[in-house]
N, C-alpha and C positions, 0 to 999 in steps of 0.2 A: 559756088560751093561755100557750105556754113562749115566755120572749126568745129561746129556741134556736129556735123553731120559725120564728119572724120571719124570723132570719137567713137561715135555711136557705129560706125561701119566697122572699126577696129573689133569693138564687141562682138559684133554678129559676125566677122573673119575668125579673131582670136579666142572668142569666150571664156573659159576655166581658163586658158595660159596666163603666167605671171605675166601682172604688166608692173606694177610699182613696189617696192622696197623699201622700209626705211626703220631701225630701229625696231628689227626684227617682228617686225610685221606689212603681210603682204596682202596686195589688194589682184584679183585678176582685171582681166579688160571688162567682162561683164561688171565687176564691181563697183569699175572705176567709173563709169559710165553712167550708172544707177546712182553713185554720190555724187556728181557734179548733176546731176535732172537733181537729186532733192534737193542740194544746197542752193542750185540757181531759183527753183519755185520758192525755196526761203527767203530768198531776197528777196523777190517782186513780190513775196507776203509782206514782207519786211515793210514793205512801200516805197522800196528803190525803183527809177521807171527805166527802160530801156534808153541810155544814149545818157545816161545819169553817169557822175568819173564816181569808180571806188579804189580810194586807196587799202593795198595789201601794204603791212607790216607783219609778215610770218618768217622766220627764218627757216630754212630746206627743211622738208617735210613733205610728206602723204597730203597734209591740209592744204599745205601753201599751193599745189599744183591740184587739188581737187577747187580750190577756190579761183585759180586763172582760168580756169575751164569751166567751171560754173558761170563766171560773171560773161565768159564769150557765148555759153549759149542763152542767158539770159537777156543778150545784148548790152550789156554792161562794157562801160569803158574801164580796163584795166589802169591805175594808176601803180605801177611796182614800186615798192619800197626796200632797199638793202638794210636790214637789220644793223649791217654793220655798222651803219652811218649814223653822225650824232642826232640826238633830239631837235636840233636846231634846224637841221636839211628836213628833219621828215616833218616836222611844222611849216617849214619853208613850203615844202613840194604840196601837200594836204591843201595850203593855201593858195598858192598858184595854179595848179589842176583845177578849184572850186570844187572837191571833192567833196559829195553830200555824204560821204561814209567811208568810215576807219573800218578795216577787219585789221583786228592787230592781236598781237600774243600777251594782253594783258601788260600793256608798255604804258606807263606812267606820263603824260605829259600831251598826248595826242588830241585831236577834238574835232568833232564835226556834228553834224545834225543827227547821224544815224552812227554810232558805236559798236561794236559787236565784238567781245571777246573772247578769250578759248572758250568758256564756257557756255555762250549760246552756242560760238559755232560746234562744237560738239552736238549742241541737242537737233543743229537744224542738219548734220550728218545723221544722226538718229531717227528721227523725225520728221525731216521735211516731206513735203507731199512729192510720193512719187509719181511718174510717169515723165512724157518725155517733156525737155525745155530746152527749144529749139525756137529762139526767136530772132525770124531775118532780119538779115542788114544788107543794104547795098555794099557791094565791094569797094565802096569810096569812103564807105561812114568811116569813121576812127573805131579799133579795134581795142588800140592801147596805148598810154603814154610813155614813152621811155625821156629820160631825163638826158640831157648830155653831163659829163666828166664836171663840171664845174671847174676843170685849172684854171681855167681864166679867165673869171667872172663865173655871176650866179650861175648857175644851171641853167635851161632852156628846157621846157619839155615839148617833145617831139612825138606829134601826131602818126600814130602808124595803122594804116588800114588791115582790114581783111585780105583787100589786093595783095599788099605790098607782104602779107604774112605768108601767101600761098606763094608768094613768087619766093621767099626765103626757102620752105619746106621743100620747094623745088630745086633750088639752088644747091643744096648742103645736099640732095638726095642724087642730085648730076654732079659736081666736083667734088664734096666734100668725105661725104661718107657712106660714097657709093653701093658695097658690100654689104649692110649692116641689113641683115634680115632674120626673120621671127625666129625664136628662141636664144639671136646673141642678147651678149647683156652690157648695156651703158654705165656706166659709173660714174655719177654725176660729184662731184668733190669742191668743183669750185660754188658761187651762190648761183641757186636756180634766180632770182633775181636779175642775175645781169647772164651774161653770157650762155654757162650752162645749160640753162633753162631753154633757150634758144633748140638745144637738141633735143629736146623732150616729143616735142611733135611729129620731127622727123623721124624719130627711131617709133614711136609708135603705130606710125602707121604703116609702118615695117614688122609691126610685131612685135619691136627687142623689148627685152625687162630692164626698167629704169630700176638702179640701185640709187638711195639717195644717202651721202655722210650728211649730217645737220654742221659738223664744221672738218673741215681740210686740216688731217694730221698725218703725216707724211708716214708713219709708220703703220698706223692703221690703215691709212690707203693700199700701202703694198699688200696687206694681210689680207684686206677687203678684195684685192682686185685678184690676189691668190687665189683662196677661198671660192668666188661665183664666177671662175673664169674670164673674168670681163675680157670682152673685146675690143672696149671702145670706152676712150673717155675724154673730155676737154679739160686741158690747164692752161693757165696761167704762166710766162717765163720764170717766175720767182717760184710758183710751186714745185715748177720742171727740178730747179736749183736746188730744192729743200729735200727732194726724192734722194738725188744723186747722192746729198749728205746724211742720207740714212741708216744708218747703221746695220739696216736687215736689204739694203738695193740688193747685193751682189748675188745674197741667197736665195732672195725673191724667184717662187717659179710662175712666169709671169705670161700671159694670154694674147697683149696685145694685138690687135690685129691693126688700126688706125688708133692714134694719138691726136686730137686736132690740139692747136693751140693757138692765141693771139691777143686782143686787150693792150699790148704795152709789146714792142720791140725786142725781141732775143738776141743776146751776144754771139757773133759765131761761134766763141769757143765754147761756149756753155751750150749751143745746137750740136756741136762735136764731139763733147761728152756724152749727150741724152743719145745719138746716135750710136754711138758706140756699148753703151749701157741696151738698150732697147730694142737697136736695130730703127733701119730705113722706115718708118713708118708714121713721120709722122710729116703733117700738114697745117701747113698756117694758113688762117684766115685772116686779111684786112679788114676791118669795117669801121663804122661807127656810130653813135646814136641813132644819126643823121639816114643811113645806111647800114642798118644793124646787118655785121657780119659779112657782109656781102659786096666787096669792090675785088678786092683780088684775091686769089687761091695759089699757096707755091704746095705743089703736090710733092708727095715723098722722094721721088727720084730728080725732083729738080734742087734738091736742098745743095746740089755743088755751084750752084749759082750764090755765092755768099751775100749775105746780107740781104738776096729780094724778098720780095714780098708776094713774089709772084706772076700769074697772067690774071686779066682779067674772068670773073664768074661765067661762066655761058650765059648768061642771060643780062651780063651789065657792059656799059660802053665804057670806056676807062681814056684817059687821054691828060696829057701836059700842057700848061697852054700858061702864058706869061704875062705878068702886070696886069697889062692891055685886054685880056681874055681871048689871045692869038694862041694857035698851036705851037710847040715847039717842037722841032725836030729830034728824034732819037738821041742823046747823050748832052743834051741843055737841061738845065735843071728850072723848075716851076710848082706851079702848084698842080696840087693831082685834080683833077674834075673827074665825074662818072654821070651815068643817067642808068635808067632802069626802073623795073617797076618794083624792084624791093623797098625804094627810098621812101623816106617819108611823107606825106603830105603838106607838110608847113608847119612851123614852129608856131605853138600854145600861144593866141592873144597876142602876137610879135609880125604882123603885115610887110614889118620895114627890113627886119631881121631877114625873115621869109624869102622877100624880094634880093633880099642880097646874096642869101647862099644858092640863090638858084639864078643867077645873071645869065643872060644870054641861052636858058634852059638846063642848065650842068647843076650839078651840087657841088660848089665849093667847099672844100671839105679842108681846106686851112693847113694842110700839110703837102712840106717841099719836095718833092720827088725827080725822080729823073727815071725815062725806062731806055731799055740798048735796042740792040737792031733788033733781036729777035724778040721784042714784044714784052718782055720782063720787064717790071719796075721794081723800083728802089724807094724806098721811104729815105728821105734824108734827117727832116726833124719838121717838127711843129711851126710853123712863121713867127709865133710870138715866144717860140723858146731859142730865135736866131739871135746870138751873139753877136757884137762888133768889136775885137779887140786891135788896137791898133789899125784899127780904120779894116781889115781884114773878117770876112764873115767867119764864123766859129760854129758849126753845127753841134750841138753837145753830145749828140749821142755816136759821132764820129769818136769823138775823145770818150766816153764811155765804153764802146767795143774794143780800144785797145786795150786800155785800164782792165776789163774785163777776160782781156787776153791773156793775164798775169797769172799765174798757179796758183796764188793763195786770194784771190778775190773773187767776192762772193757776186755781191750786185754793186752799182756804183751810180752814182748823181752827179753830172757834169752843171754849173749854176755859173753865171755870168754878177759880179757883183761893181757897184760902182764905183770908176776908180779915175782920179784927175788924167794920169798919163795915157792908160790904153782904155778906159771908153768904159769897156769890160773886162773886169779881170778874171779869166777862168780859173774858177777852183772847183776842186771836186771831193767828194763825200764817197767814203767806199764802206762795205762791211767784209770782211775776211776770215779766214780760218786761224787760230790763236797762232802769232807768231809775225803774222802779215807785219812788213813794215814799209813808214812811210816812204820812208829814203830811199829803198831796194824801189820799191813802186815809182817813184818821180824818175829816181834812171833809167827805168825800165819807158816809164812817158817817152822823155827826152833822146831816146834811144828811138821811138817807134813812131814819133810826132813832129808835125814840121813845127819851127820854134812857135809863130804865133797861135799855135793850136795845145800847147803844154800848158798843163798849168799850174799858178802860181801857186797855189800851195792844196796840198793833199791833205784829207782829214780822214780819221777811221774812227766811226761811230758802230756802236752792237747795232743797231739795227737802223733800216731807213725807212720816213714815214711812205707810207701806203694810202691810199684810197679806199672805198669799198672793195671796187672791184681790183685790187692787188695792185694797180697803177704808181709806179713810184709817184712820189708829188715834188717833182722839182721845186715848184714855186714853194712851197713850205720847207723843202731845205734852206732855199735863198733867203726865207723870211728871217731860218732862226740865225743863218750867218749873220745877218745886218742886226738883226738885235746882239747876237753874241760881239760883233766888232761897236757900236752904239754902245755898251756898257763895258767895255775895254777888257772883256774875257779874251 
């Protein structure tokens, strides 16, 4: 099966129905379908060849999702690029992929053999030669690059098939967002780039109308998702957060039917607000680069199970397994492994790399977990964001979920910094509501934390850095500590 074929079946299912949104203008399924056949024939005019990388630089938009669909029926390997991200990543990523072509929104500083900005791509949506562009690929070819997170070292990009895309669209369409059929409506908020974007396929070929914001404002989200009744949309935990403190939440008459969310760990207290605000409906998804979206699912009526992350996908094998690449029994804690055929094929030009996150056949996927008897797991934290205070392991995001269990805290950064006596000294970064104090908060730690798990001293900053995709960036908190303690602030 071709993603062009999808497309073009959705057409002939849905025709004249809305399928996409955005800035007050709508495209149907017929239409959408007739743009991505001209803009992909514009390409291969262009003189791009099939299995050629193109990097996208478009921020949410009608364009940006007529051009991933383009370059898939084209046979173009998609390279995604996050707008948000500095000039330096998307030079980096253009370079590393060997992208022979930029599509970007007129962004200053990018480069490659073939350039194209708003304004051809406008004329090659105007203009390109219609008919159909449907060019096969084997289900093994690379579809698209997805980038990993960068916290801990450069990025890596991650080859992702056709295979592995149709086992996703099936995944989120059995666990995820099961209900979602023609004429609901998607409300896409966070960047179609990373996560988001991800649902676009599946609710299409369901029918629903993709509504798309160009950026996430937590007021006009509510208004937008009032307004076109939306049924369904994915956030972000920091977005969930920004909702709750909106000044029109309580008034909002709101449609929800599924909420999915994931990208970065949610506090229980802060899942205990948005449920209580929203109602029982929303669903987290595990995944990662490696495994876009797709390692574990906690559905809406298992959210009393605190803190997991859920069972695994129907269709992925999930499992703990220790140092050695041994299983662990039900309540040991390890690293999580999965298989399945969402995963990737192999890390971009990286043989060695490759070979290691997939030892003994599993994808090592670098985060600590533990699952119980009945099958649940638990994210514990990252391996390389484990603490060693007083010889004693420190998870941070253990000491994060209480911090965040506090009334007036917003989001929080638990960071290991280096210290003669205890190894690592835990301090933590919060943002709050005016008035939050530090003292009130460390008691409240010291109160809720065993001693070597408190920490040593509390900071409140306005706001915490972020990644593209809404990711707190622990490591760039720690970085600005050591410099802020380095020049004796």
């Amino acid at each position: 099966m071709q993603i062009g074929s999808m497309i073009r079946r959705a057409a002939l299912q849905f025709g004249s129905a809305p399928c996409l949104t955005e800035g007050g203008r709508t495209l149907s399924f017929a239409d959408f379908d007739a743009a991505t056949d001209r803009v992909g024939n514009a390409l291969l005019d262009r003189g791009v060849r099939p299995g050629d990388r193109v990097s996208v630089l478009l921020p949410n938009s009608i364009e940006c999702l007529i051009v991933y669909y383009a370059l898939a029926k084209a046979g173009l390997i998609r390279v995604q690029l996050n707008v948000r991200e500095t000039l330096a990543n998307h030079v980096y990523k253009i370079a590393d992929s060997g992208s022979r072509a930029v599509i970007h929104d007129d962004i200053e500083g990018v480069d490659a053999e073939i350039l194209i900005g708003r304004d051809e791509l406008s004329r090659m949506l105007e203009e390109g030669r219609s008919g159909a562009c449907i060019v096969d690929r084997g289900l093994e070819d690379p579809l698209r690059f997805g980038y990993t997170g960068g916290t801990t070292g450069k990025s890596k990009a991650v080859i992702l098939t056709t295979r592995g895309e149709l086992a996703e669209i099936s995944a989120f369409l059995t666990d995820l967002v099961p209900q979602i059929r023609s004429g609901d409506v998607f409300l896409h908020a966070a960047p179609i780039a990373h996560a988001s974007g991800a649902f676009f396929l599946p609710a299409l070929v369901r029918g629903a109308h993709a509504i798309v914001m160009r950026k996430f404002d937590a007021a006009e989200f509510l208004t937008l998702a009032e307004t076109s009744r939306a049924g369904f949309t994915f956030l972000v935990p920091t977005m969930i957060a920004m909702l709750l403190e909106a000044p029109s939440i309580d008034s909002a008459n709101l449609s929800f039917q599924r909420i999915a969310y994931g990208a970065a760990s949610i506090a229980p207290a802060l899942m205990k607000r948005a449920e209580t605000r929203f109602g029982r409906i929303f669903a987290q998804c595990y995944g990662q680069a490696e495994s876009p979206m797709c390692i574990t699912c906690l559905q809406p009526e298992d959210h009393d199970r605190e803190a997991s992350c859920g069972r695994p996908f129907t269709i992925v094998e999930v499992a703990i397994w220790d140092e050695n690449d041994r299983p662990l029994p039900p309540g040991e804690r390890g690293e999580i492994v999965c298989r399945g055929p969402q995963m990737m094929s192999g890390y971009w030009n990286r043989p060695e790399q490759t070979a290691e996150a997939f030892r003994n056949g599993w994808l090592h996927t670098g985060d600590i977990g533990v699952m119980d008897e009945d099958g649940y797991f638990y994210i514990v934290d990252r391996k390389n964001d484990l603490l060693i205070s007083g010889g004693y392991n420190v998870y941070p995001r253990e000491v994060e979920d209480v911090l965040m269990a506090f009334p007036d805290v917003i989001e929080a950064a638990v960071v290991g910094l280096p210290d003669e006596k205890w190894g690592d000294r835990v301090v933590a970064v919060v943002t709050g509501r005016p008035g939050l104090s530090a003292d009130a908060l460390m008691q409240f730690a010291r109160a809720n934390l065993s001693p070597f798990k408190q920490p040593k001293a509390i900071e409140i900053w306005p706001e915490l850095p972020k990644s593209a995709a809404n990711k707190i960036l622990r490591r760039t908190v720690r970085d600005h500590l050591v410099g802020q303690a380095a020049s004796g602030r």
